[in-house]
N, C-alpha and C positions, 0 to 999 in steps of 0.2 A: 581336716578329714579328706577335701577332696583333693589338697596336694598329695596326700597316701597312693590317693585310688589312683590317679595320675600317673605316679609311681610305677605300682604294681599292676594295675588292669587299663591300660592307658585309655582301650575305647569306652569304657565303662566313663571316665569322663567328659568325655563328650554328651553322652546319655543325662549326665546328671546338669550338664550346661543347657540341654535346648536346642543340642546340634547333630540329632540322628546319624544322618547323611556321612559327617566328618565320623562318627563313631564307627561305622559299617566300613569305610575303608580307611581307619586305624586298627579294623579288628582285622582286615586283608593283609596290612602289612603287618601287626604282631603274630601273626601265623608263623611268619619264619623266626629263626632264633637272631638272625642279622637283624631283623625290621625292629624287633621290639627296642632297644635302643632310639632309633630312630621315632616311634611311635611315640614314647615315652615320654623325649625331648618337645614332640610336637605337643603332645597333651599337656602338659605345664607349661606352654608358652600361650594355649590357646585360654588354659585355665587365669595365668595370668590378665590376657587381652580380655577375659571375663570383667573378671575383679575390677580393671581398669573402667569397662563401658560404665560396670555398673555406678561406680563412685562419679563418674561423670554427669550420669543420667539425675542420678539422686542429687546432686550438686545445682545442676539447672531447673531440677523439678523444685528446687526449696527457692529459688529468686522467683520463679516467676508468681 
């Protein structure tokens, strides 16, 4: 679901990660019709770098 939003509303995923900030100037650059490609690409890499901490986080939190 949040690969969609990624997708289609790219700052919107930032918002649903925990990262306002990146959201606000992902919504600056999907303003233009050039940027939103670019915003897009960044929000599914940022969504992945998500997914990553978290399996990481969850992985060290069960050893210790």
């Amino acid at each position: 679901m949040r690969l969609i939003i990624a997708i289609l509303l790219p700052f919107l995923a930032f918002f649903t990660i925990g990262r306002p900030v990146a959201g606000i100037i992902c919504l600056i650059l999907q303003v233009t019709l050039i940027g939103w490609l670019p915003a897009a690409i960044w929000a599914v890499y940022a969504l992945g770098q998500y997914n990553t901490d978290r399996k990481i986080s969850e992985a060290l939190g069960n050893r210790r």
